[in-house]
FIVOPA-467585 format. One line per field, with one value per atom (N, C-alpha, C): residue number from 1; x, y, z; atom name. Coordinates in nm, 3 decimals. Example, Ala and Ser with C-alpha at 12.3 -4.5 7.8 and 13.67 -1.06 7.14 Angstrom:
BEGIN
num	(1,1,1,2,2,2)
X	(1.319,1.230,1.320,1.285,1.367,1.290)
Y	(-0.569,-0.450,-0.330,-0.225,-0.106,0.003)
Z	(0.780,0.780,0.780,0.708,0.714,0.787)
atomo	(N,CA,C,N,CA,C)
// end
This chain:
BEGIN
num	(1,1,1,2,2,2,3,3,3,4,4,4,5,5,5,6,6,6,7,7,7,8,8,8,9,9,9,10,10,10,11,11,11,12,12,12,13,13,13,14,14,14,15,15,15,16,16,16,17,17,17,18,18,18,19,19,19,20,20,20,21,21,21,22,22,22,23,23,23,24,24,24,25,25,25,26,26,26,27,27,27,28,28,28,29,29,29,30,30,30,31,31,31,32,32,32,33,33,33,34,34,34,35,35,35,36,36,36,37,37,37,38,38,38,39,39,39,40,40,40,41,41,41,42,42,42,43,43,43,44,44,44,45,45,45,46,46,46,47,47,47,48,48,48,49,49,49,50,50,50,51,51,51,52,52,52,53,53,53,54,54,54,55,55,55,56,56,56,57,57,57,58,58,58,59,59,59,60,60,60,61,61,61,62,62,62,63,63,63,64,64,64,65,65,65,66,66,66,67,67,67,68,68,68,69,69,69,70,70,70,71,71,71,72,72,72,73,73,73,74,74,74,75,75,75,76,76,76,77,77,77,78,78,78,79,79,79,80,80,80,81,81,81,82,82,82,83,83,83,84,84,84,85,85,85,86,86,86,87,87,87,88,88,88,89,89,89,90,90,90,91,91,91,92,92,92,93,93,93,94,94,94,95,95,95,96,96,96,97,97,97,98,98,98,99,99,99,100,100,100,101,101,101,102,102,102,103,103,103,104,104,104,105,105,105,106,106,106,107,107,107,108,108,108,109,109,109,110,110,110,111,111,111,112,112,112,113,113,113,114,114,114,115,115,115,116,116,116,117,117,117,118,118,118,119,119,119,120,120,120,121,121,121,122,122,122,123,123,123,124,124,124,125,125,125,126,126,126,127,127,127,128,128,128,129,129,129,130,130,130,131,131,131,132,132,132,133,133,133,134,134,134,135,135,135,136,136,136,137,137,137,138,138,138,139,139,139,140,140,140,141,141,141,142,142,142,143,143,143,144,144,144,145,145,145,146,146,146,147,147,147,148,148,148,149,149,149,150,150,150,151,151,151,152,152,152,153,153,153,154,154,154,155,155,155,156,156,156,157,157,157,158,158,158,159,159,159,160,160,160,161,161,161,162,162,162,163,163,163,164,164,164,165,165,165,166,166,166,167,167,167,168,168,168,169,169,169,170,170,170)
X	(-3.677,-3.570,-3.446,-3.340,-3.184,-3.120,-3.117,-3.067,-2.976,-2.848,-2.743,-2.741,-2.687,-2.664,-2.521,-2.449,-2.303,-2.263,-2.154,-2.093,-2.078,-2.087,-2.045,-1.839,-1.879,-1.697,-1.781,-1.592,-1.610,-1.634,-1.601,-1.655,-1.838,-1.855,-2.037,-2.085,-2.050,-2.089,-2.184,-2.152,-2.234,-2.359,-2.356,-2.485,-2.543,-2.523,-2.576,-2.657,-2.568,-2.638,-2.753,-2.727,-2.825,-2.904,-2.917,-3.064,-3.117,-3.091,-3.101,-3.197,-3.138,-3.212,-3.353,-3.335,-3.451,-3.540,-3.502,-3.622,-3.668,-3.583,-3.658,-3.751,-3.722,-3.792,-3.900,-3.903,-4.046,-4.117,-4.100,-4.175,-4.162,-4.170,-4.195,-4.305,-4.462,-4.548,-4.612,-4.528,-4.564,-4.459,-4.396,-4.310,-4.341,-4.327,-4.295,-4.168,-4.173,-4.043,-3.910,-3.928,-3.835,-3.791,-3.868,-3.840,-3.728,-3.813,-3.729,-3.569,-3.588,-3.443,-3.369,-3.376,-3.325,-3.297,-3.357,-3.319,-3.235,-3.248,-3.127,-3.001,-2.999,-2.865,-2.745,-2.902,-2.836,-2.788,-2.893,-2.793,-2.701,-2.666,-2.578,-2.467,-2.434,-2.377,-2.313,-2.429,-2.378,-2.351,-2.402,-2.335,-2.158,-2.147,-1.991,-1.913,-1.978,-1.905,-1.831,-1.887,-1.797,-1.830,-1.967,-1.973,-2.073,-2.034,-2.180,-2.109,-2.180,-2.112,-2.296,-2.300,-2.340,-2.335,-2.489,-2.519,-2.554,-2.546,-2.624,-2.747,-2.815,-2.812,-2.835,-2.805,-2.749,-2.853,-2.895,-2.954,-2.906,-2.852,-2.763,-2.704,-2.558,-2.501,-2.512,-2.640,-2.675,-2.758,-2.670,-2.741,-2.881,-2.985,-3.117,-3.183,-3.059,-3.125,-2.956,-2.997,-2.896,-2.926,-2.885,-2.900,-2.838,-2.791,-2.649,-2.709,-2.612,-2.590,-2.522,-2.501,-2.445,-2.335,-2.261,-2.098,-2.164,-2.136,-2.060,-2.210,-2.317,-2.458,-2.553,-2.658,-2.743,-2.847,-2.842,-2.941,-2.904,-3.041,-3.046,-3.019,-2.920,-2.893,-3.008,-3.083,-3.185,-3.205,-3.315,-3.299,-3.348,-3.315,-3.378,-3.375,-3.477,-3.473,-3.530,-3.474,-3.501,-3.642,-3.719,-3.849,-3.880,-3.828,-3.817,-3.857,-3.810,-3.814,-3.851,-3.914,-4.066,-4.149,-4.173,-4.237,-4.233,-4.112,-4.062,-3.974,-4.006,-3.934,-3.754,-3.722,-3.542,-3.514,-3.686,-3.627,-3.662,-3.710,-3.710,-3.589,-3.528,-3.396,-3.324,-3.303,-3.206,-3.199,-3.340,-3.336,-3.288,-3.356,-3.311,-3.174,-3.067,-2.938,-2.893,-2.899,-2.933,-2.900,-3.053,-3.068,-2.949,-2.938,-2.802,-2.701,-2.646,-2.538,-2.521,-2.671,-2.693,-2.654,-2.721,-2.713,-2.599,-2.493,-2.347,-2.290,-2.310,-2.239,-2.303,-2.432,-2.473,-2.525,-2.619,-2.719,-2.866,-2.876,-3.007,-3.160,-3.133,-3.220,-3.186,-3.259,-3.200,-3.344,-3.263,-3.351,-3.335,-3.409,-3.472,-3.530,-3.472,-3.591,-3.609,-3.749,-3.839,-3.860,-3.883,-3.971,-4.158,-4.199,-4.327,-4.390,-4.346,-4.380,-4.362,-4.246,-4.183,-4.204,-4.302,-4.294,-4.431,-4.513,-4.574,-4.478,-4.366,-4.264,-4.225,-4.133,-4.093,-4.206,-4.308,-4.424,-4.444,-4.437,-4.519,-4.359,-4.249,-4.137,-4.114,-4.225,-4.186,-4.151,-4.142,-4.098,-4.177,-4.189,-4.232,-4.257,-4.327,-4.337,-4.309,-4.184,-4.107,-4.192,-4.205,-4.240,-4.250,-4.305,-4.312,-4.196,-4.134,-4.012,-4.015,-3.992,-3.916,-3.773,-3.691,-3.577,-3.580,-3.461,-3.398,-3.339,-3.362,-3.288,-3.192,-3.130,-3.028,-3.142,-3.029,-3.153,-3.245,-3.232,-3.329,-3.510,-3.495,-3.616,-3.649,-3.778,-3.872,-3.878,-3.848,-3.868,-3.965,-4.085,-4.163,-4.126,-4.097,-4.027,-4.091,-4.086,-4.159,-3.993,-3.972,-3.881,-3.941,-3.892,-3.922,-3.766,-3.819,-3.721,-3.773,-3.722,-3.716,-3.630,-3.706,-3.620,-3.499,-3.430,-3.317,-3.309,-3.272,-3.272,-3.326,-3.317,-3.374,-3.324,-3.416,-3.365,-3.344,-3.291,-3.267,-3.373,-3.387,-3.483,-3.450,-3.329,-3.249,-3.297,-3.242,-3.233,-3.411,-3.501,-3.641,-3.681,-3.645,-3.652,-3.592,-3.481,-3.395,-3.486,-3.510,-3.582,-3.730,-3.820,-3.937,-3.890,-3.776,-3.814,-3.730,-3.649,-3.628,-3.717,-3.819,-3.901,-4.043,-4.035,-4.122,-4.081,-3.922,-3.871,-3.838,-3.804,-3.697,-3.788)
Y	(-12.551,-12.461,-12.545,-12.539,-12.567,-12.523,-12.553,-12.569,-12.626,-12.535,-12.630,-12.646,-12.711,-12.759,-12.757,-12.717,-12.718,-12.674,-12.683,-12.655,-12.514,-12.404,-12.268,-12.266,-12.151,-12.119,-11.986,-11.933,-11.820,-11.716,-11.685,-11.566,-11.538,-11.680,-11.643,-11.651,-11.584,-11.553,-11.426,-11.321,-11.177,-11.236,-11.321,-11.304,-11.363,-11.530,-11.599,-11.531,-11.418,-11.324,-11.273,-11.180,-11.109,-11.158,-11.290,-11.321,-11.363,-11.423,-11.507,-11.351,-11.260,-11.116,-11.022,-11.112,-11.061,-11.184,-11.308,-11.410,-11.334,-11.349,-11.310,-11.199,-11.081,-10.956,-11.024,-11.120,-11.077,-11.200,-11.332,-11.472,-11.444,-11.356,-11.425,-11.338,-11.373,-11.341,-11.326,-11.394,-11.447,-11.370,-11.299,-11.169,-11.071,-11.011,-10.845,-10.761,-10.686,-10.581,-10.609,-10.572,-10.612,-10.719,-10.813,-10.992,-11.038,-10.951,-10.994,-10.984,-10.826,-10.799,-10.825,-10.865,-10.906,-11.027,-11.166,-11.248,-11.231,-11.163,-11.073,-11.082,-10.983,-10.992,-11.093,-11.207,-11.324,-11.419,-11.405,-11.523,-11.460,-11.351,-11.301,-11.346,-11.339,-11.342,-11.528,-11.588,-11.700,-11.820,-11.723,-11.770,-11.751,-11.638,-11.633,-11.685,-11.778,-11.882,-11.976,-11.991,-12.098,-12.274,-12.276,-12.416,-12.483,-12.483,-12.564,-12.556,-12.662,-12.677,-12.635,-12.533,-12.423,-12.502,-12.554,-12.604,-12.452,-12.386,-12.336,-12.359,-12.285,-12.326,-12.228,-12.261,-12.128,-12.170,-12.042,-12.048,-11.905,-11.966,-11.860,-11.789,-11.914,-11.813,-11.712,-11.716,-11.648,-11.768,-11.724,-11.812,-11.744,-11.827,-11.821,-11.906,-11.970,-12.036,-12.075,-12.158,-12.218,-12.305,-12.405,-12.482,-12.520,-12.536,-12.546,-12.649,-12.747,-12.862,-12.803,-12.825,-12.773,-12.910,-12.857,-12.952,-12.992,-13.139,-13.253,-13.265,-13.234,-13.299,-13.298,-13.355,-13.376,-13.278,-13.150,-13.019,-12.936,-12.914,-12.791,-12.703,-12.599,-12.471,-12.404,-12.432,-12.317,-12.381,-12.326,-12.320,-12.234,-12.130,-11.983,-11.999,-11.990,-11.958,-11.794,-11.740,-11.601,-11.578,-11.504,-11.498,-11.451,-11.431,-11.435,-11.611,-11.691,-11.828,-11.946,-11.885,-11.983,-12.024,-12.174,-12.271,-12.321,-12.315,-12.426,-12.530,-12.540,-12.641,-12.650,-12.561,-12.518,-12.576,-12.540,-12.551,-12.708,-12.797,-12.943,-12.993,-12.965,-12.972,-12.965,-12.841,-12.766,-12.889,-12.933,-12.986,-13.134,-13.212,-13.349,-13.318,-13.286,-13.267,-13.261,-13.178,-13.180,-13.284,-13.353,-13.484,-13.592,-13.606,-13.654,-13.655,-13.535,-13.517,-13.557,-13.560,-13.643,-13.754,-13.838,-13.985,-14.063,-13.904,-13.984,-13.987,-13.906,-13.872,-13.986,-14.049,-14.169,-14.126,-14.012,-13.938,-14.059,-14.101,-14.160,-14.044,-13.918,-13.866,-13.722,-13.599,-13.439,-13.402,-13.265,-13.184,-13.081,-12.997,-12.829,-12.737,-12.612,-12.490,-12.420,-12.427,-12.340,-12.234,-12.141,-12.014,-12.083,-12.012,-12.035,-12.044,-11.963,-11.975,-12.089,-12.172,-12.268,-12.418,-12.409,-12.550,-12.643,-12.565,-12.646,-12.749,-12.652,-12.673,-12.832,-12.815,-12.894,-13.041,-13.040,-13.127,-13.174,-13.117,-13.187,-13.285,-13.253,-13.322,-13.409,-13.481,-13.596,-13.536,-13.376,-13.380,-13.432,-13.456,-13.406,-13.338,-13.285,-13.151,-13.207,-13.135,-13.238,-13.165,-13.007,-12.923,-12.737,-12.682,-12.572,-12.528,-12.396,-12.342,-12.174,-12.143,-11.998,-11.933,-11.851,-11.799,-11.653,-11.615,-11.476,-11.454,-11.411,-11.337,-11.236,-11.174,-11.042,-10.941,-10.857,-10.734,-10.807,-10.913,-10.945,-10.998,-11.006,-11.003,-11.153,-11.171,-11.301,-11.374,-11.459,-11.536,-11.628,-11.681,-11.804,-11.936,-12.004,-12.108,-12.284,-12.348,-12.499,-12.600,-12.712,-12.794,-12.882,-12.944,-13.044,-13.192,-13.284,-13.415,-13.465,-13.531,-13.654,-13.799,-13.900,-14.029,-14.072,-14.027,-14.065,-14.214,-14.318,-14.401,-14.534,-14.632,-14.763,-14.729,-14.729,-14.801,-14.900,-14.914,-15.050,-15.034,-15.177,-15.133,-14.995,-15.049,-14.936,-14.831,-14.780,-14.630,-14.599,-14.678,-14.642,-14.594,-14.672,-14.643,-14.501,-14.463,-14.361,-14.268,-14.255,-14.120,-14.116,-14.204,-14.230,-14.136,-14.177,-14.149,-13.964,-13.972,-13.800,-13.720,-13.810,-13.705,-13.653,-13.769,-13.765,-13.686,-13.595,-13.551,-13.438,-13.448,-13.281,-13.226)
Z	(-14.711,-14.674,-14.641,-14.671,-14.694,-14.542,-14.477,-14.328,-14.277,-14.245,-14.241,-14.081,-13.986,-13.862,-13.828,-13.796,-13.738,-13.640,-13.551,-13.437,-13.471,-13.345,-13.298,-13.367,-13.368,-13.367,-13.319,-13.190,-13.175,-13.210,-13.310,-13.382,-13.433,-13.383,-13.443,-13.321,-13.168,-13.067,-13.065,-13.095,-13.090,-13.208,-13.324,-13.386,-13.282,-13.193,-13.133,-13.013,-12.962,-12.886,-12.899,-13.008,-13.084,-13.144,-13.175,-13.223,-13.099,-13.003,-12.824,-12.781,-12.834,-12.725,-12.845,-12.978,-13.079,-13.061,-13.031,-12.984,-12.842,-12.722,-12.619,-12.668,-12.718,-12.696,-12.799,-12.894,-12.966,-12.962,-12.897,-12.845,-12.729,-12.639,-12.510,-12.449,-12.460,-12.444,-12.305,-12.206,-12.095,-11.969,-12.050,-11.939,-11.987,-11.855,-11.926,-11.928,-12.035,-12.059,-11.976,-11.819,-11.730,-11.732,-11.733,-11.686,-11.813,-11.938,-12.077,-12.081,-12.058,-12.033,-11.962,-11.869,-11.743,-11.787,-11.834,-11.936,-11.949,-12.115,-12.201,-12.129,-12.022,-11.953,-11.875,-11.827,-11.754,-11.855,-11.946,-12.046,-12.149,-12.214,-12.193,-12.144,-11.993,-11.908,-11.938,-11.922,-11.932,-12.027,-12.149,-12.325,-12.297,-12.209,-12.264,-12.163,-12.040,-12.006,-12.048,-12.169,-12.272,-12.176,-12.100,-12.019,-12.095,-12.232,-12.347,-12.493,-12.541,-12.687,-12.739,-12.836,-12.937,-13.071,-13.087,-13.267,-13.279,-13.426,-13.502,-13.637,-13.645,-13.796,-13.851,-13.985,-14.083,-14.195,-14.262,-14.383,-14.441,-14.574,-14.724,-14.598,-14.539,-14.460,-14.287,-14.265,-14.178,-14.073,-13.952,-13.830,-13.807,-13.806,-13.797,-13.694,-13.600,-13.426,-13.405,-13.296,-13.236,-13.088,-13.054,-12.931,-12.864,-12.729,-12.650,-12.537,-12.596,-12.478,-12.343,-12.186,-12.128,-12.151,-12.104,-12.094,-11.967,-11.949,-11.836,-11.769,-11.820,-11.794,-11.880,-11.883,-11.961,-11.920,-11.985,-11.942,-12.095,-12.169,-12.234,-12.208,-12.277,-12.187,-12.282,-12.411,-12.466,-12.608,-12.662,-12.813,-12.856,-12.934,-12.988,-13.153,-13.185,-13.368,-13.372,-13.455,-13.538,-13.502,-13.476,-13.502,-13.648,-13.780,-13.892,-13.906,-13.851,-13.931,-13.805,-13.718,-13.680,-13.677,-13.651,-13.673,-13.867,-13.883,-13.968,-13.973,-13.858,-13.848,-13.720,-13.758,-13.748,-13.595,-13.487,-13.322,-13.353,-13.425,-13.387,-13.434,-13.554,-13.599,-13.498,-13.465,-13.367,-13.225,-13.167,-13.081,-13.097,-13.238,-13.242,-13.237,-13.335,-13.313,-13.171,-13.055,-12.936,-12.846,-12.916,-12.844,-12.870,-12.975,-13.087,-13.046,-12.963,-12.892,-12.769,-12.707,-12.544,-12.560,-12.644,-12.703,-12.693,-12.782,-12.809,-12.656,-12.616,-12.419,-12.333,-12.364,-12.283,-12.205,-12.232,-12.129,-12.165,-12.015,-12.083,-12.039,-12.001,-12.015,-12.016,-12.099,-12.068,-11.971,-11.982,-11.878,-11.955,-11.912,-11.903,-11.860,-11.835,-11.743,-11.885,-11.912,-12.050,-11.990,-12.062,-12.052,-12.087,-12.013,-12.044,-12.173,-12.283,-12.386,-12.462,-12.410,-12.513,-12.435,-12.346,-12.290,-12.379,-12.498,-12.547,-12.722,-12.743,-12.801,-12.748,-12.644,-12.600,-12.570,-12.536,-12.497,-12.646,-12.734,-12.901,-12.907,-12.892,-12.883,-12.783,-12.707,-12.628,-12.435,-12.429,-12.298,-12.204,-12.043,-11.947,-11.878,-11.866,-11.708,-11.575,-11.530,-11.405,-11.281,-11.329,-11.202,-11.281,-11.242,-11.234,-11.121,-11.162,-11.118,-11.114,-11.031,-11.015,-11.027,-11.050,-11.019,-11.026,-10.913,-10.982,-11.031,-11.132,-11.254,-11.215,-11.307,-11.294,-11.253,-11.162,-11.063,-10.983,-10.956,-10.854,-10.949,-11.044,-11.138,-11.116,-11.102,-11.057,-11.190,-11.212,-11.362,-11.313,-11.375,-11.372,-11.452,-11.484,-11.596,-11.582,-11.664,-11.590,-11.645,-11.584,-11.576,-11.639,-11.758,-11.843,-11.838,-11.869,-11.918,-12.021,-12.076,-12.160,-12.121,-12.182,-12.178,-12.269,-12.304,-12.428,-12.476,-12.335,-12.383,-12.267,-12.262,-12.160,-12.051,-11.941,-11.804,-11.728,-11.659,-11.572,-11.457,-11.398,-11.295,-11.184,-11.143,-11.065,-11.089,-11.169,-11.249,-11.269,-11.278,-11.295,-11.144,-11.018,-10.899,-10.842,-10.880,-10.863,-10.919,-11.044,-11.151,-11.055,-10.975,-10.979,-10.809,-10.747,-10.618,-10.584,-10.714,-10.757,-10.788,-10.862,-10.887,-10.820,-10.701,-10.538,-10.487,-10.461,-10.344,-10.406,-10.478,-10.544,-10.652)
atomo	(N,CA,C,N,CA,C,N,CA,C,N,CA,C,N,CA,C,N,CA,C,N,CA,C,N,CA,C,N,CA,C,N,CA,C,N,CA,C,N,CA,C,N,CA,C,N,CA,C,N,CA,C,N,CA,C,N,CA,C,N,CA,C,N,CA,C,N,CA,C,N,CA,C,N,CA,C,N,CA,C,N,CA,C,N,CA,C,N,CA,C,N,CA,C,N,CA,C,N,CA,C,N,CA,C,N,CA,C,N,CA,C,N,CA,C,N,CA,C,N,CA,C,N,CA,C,N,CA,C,N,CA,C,N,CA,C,N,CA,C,N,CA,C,N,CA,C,N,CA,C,N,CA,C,N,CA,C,N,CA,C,N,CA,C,N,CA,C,N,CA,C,N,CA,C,N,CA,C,N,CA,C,N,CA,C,N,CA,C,N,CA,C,N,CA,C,N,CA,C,N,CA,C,N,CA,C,N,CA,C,N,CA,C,N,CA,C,N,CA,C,N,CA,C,N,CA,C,N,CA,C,N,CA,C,N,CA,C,N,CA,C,N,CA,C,N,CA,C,N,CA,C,N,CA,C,N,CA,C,N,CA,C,N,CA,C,N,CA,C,N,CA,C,N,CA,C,N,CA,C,N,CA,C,N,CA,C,N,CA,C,N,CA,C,N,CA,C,N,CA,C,N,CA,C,N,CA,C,N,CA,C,N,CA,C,N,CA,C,N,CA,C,N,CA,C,N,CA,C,N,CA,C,N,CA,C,N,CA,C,N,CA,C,N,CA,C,N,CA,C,N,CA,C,N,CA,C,N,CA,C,N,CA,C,N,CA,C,N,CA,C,N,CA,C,N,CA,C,N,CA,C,N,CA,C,N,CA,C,N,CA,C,N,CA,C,N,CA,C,N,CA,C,N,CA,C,N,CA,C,N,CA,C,N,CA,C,N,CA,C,N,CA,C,N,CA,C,N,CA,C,N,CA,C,N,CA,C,N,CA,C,N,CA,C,N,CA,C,N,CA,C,N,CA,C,N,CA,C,N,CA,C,N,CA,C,N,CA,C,N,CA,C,N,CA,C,N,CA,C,N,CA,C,N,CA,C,N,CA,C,N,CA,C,N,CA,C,N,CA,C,N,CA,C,N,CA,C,N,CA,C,N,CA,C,N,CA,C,N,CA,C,N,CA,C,N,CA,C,N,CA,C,N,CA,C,N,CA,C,N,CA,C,N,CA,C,N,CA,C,N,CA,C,N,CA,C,N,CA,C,N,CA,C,N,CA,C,N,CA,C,N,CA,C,N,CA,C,N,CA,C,N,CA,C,N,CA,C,N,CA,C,N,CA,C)
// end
């Protein structure tokens, strides 16, 4: 499959939406109805912050995922493919690119809060499980989620001490 990778422009915001709320409603096995939507709404909410740079990828034309770095840290804001065109590949694409972009910024490591469904995703791709996590969602809705990292690139001793004694305390 022919998969192109490129930067968001505004105008391909509402598909980015709308496929973000046809992944939630039909991969996420591990909420229910409420929790989904409620999702739906918060990110929503915070796609149109405009605080993340938005890969897509397109096939004959039509965005079929997309993945958003957050601006000014090294944190996944998500990666959603179509449920039409999963597990071929598109969310490891989607994510190396991702990573690609951490790389160039001099992140030597990302982060992430998964949905439950997608933290074995992330694990075949090298993550960690930092911690299991909670939040509230929009309406007050209980989300369950696990916190993943990766290493991007070398540490110094320093920086091994720092990550080792962050991840004792917090």
């Amino acid at each position: 499959m022919d998969v192109q990778i490129r930067l968001s422009k505004p105008e391909d915001l509402e598909n980015i939406l709308k496929l973000q709320a046809d992944s939630l409603r039909a991969l996420s096995p591990n909420y229910n109805l409420s929790q989904i939507e409620s999702l739906i709404r918060n990110q929503r909410l915070a796609r149109m912050q405009i605080n993340e740079v938005i890969l897509v990828a397109e096939y004959k034309h039509e965005i079929i995922g997309f993945a958003s770095l957050l601006n000014q840290q090294p944190r996944i804001g998500g990666i959603y493919v179509h449920p039409n065109f999963i597990r071929q590949g598109i969310g490891t694409q989607l994510l190396g690119a991702i990573e690609e972009m951490a790389r160039q910024n001099k992140y030597k490591f990302i982060d992430l809060i998964s949905s439950l469904s997608s933290v074995d995703f992330y694990q075949k791709n090298g993550y960690q499980i930092i911690r299991e996590s909670d939040f509230y969602c929009e309406n007050n809705v209980w989300i369950t989620c696990v916190n993943l990292e990766k290493q991007l690139m070398n540490l110094t001793e320093i920086e091994k001490w720092c990550l080792w004694f962050k991840n004792l305390f917090f």
